[in-house]
C-alpha positions as CSV (number, residue, x, y, z in Angstrom):
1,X,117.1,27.2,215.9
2,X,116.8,24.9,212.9
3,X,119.1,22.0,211.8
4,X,120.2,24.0,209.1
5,X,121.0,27.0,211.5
6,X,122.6,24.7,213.6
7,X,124.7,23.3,210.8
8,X,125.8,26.7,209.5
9,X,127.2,27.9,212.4
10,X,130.7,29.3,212.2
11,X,132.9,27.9,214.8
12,X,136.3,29.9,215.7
13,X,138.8,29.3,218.4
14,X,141.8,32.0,219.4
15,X,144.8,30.8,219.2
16,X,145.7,32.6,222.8
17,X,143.6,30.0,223.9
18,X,145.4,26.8,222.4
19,X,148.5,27.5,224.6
20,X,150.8,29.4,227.0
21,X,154.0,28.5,226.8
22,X,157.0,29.8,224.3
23,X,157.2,26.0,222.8
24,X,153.1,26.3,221.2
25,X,153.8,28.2,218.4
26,X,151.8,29.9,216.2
27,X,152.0,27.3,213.4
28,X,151.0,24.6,216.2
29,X,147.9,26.6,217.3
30,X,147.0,26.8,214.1
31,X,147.5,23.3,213.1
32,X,145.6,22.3,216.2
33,X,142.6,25.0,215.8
34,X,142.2,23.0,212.0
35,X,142.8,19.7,213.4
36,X,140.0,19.9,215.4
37,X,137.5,20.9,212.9
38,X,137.2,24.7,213.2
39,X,137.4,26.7,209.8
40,X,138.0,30.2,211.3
41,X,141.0,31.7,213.6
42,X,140.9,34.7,216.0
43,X,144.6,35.5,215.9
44,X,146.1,37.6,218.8
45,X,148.5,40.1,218.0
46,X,151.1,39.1,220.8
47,X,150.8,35.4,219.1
48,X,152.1,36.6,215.8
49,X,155.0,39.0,217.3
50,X,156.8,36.2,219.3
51,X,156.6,34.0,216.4
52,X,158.3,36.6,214.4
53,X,160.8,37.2,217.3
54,X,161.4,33.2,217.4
55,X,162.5,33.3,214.0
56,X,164.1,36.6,213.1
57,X,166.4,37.5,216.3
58,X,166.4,41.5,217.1
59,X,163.1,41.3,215.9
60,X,161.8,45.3,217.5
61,X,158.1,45.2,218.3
62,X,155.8,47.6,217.8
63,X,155.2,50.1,220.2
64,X,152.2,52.4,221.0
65,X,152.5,54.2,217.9
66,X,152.7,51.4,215.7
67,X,156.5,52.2,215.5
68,X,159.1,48.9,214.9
69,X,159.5,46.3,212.4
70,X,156.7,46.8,210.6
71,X,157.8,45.5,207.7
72,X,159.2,42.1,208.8
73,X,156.0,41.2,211.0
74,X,153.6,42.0,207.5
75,X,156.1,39.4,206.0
76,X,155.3,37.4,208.5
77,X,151.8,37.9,208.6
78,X,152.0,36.7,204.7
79,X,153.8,33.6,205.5
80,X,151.0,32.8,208.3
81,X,148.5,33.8,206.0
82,X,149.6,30.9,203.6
83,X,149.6,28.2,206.4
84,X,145.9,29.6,207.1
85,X,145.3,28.9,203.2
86,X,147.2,25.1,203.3
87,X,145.2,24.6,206.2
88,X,141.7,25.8,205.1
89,X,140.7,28.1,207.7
90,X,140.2,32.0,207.8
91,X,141.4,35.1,209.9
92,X,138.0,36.2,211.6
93,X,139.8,38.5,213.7
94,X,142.7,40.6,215.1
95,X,143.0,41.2,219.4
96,X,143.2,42.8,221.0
97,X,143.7,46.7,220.2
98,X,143.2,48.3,223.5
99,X,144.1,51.8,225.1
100,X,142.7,53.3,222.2
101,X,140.2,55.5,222.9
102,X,139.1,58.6,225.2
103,X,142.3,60.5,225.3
104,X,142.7,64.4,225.2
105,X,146.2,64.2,225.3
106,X,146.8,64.8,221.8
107,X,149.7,63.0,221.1
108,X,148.5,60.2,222.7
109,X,145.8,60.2,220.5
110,X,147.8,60.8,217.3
111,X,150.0,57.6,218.5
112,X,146.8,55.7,218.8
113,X,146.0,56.4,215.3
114,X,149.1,55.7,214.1
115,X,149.1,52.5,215.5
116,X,146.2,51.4,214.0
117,X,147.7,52.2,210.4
118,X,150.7,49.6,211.5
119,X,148.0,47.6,212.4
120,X,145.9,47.5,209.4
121,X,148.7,46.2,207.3
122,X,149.3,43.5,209.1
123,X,145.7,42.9,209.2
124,X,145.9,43.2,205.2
125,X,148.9,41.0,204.8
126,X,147.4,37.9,206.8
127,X,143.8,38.4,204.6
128,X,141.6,39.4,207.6
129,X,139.1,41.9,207.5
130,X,137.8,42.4,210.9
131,X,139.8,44.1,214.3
132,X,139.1,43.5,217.4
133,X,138.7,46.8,219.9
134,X,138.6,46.2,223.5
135,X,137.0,49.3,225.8
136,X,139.9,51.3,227.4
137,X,141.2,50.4,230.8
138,X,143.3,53.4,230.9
139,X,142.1,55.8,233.8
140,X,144.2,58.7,231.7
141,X,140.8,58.6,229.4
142,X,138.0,60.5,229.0
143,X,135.0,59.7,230.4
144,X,132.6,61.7,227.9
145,X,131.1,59.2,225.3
146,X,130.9,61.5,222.6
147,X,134.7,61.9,222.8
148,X,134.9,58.3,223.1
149,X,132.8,57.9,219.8
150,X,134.9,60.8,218.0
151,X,138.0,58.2,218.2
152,X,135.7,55.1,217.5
153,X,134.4,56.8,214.0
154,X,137.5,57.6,213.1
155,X,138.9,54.8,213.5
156,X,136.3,52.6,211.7
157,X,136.3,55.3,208.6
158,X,140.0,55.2,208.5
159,X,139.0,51.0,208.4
160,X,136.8,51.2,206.0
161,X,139.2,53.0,203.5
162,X,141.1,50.1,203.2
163,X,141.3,47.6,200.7
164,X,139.5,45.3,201.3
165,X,137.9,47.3,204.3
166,X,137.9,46.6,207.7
167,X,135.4,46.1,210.4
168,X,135.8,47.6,213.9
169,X,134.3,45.1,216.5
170,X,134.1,46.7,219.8
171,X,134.3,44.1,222.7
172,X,133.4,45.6,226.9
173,X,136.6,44.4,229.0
174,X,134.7,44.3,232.3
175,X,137.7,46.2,234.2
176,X,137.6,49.1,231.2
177,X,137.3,52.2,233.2
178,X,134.4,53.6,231.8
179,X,132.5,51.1,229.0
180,X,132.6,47.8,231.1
181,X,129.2,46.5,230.0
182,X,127.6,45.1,227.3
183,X,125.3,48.5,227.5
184,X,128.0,50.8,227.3
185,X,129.6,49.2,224.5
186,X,125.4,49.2,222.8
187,X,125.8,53.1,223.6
188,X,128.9,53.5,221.9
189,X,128.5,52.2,219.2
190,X,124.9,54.3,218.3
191,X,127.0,57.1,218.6
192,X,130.0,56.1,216.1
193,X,127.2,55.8,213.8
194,X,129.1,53.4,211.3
195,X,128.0,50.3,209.0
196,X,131.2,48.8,209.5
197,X,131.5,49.1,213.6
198,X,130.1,46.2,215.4
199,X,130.3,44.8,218.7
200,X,131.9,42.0,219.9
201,X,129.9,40.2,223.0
202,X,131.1,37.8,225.5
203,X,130.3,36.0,227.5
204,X,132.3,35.5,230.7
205,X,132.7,39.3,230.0
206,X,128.9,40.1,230.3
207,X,128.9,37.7,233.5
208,X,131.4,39.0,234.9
209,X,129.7,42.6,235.1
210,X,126.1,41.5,235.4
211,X,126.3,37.8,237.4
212,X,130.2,38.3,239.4
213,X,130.6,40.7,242.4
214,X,133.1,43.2,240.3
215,X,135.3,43.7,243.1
216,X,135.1,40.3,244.8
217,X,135.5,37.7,241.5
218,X,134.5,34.6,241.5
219,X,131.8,35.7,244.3
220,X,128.3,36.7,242.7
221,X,126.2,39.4,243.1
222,X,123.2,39.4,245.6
223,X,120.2,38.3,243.4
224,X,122.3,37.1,240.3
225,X,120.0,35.1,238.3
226,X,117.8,37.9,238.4
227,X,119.9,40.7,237.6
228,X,121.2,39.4,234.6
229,X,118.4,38.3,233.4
230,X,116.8,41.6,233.0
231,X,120.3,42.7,231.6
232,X,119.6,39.6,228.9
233,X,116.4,40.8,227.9
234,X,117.6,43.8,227.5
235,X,120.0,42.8,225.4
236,X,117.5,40.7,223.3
237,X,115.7,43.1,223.3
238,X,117.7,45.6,222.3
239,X,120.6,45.1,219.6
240,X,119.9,44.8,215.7
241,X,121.4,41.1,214.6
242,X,123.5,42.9,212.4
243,X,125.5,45.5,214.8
244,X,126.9,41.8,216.8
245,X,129.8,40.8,214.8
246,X,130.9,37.9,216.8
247,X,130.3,36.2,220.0
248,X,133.4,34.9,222.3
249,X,132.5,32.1,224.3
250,X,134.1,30.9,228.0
251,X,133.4,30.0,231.6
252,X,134.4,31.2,234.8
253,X,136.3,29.3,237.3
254,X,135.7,29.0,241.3
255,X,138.9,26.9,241.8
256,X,140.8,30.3,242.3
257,X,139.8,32.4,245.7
258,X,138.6,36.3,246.3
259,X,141.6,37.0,247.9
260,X,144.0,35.8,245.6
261,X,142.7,37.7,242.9
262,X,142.9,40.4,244.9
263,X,146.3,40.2,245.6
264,X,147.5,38.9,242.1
265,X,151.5,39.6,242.0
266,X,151.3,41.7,239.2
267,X,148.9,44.3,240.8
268,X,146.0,44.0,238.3
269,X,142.4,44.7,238.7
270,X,140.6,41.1,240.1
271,X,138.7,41.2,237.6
272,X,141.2,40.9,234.8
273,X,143.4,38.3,236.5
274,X,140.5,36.3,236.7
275,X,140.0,36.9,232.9
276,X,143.7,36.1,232.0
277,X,143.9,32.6,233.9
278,X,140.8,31.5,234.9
279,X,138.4,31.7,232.0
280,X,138.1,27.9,230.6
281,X,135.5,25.7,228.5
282,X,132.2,25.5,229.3
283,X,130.3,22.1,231.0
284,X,133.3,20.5,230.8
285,X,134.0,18.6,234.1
286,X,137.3,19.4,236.3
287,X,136.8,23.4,235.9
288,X,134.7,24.5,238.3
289,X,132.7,26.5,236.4
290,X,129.7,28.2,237.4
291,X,129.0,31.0,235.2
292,X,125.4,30.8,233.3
293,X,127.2,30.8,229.6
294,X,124.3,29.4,227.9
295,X,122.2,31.8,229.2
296,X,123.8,34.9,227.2
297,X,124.3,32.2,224.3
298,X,120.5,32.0,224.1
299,X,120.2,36.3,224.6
300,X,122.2,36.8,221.6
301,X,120.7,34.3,219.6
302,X,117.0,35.2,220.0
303,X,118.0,38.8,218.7
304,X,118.0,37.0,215.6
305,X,122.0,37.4,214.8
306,X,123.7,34.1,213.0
307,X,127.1,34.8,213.3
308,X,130.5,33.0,214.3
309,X,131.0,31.8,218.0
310,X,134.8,32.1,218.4
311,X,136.1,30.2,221.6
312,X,138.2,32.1,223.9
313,X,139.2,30.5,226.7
314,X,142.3,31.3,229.3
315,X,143.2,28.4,231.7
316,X,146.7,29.1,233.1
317,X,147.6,26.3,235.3
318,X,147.1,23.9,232.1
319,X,148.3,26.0,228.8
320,X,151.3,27.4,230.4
321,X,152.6,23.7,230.9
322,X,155.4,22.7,228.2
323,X,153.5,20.0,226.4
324,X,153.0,20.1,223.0
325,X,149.8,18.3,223.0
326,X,148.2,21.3,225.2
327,X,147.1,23.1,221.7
328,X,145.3,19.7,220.6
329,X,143.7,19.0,223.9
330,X,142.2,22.6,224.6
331,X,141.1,23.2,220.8
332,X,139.7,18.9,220.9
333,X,137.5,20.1,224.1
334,X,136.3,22.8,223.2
335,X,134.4,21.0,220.5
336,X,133.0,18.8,223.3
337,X,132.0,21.7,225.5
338,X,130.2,23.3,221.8
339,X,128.3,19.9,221.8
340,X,127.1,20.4,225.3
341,X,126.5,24.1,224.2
342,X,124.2,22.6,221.3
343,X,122.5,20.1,223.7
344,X,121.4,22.9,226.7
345,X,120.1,24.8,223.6
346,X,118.2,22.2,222.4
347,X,116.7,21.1,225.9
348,X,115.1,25.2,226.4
349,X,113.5,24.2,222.8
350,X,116.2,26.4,220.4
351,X,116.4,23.2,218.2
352,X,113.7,22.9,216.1
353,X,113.3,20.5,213.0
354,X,116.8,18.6,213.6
């Protein structure tokens, strides 16, 4: 990695990941996420519905088939979208779409489609080009990948028919029920076939399939290191540069147990209620993280790719706190924890020339 490399790196942070609680709004995730330096925003799609509903009372949201106020969230997309511009930062993305794809129940599948149409405005009227995909949890899906891929290429040709198009960027959710690794999301997407369908890796979700025991998060798997080590060089081996169209970046932390995962009130798989409260910044003290982050930072990098790192990161027992400086703090670290990032990098001899 050269200085200039280094320098032209696109830094992102989701603003699900700059606070919990009703009181950080939209507008103050924003206004933190450009505060702390970072020029592009991964906007979640929940984010930009309660702000609507915090200022337009009755607000309906949409449902699976895209059906409800369509019309005031685009207006509210367009009055985000021109905070973005006063602020100087860009819509990378749109998260997450899920449940999408797999189903033979044909309505279902019409639904899903129509849902995407909703969505593709308001992706137009907040000037952001790319959606985010996440790999069905849904065991009501099909297994088969080709029908898997027959909803993803439609999807990203109804995307690209947009103006401006759209790109599809397909992330693995490591409790999906049947793409929950990086190599079924690789698989997928050589069978949708499409220029503008990419993947989205990530890292605490490619650890947690290929480091963490599956059913037993945060324990790991007998002979960790090594298995996801061949799963990296596979990887590295593996993916054009070109088909990654952005890597999310967090940790995982030990400070929650097996069994509480396990028996998380609102019966989810462990996995996932790991993922939506325990996933913080990297090599920053206090955490308890242990996951080897830099590791699939360095995989995705040697395949030559240069894209943006986007900073996800879901820490419960902090964000959800009502504190207005919680949006400041967590988007203020996690340029710290993308120094250390820099420095481990540099230290396995990524940095060259700096």
């Amino acid at each position: 990695m050269s200085s200039s490399e280094l320098s032209a790196i696109e830094l992102c942070y989701a603003t699900p990941s700059a606070g919990m609680h009703p009181s950080h709004t939209l507008p103050l995730k924003l206004r933190a996420i450009a505060g702390s330096g970072f020029k592009l925003a991964e906007i979640a799609f929940p984010d930009l519905e309660a702000y609507a509903a915090q200022n337009h009372p009755g607000y309906q949201k949409l449902d699976n088939a895209g059906r409800g106020d369509i019309d005031l969230l685009c207006e509210v997309a367009r009055e985000i979208k021109a905070l973005c511009v006063e602020l100087g930062i860009k819509v990378l993305a749109m998260h997450p779409f899920s449940e999408f794809e797999g189903y033979t129940d044909e309505k279902k599948r019409e639904d899903g489609f129509d849902r995407a149409q909703s969505w593709f405005k308001v992706l137009a009227a907040l000037d952001c080009q790319m959606l985010q995909v996440g790999s069905s949890d849904d065991p009501e899906t099909s297994g088969d990948l080709d029908v898997i891929a027959r909803d993803l290429r439609q999807l990203a040709d109804e995307a690209a028919a947009m103006v401006p198009p759209i790109r599809i960027a397909y992330e693995m959710w490591a409790w999906g029920v049947h793409v929950n690794t990086w190599e079924g999301t690789w698989e997928v997407c050589k069978l949708v076939d499409r220029p503008n369908f990419g993947l989205c890796f990530d890292t605490f979700q490619i650890c947690a399939r290929a480091y963490v025991d599956p059913a037993s998060p945060p324990n790991v798997l007998p002979s960790a290191s090594a298995h996801l080590a061949a799963s990296l060089e596979n990887l590295t081996r593996s993916v054009p540069p070109e088909k990654i169209f952005y890597l999310q970046i967090s940790d995982g932390s030990r400070k929650v147990a097996a069994d509480t995962l396990r028996e998380n009130a609102q019966g989810l798989p462990p996995l996932y209620a790991w993922s939506n409260a325990w996933r913080p910044l990297p090599l920053l003290d206090g955490f308890r993280g242990f996951l080897p982050v830099v590791d699939v930072v360095e995989a995705v990098w040697r395949t030559g790719w240069r894209g943006p790192w986007s900073y996800e990161v879901f820490y419960e027992v902090d964000m959800a706190k009502q504190d207005r400086d919680i949006p400041a703090r967590w988007t203020g670290s996690a340029r710290e924890s993308h120094r250390m990032i820099m420095q481990d990098l540099e230290k396995r001899g990524l940095l060259h020339g700096a």
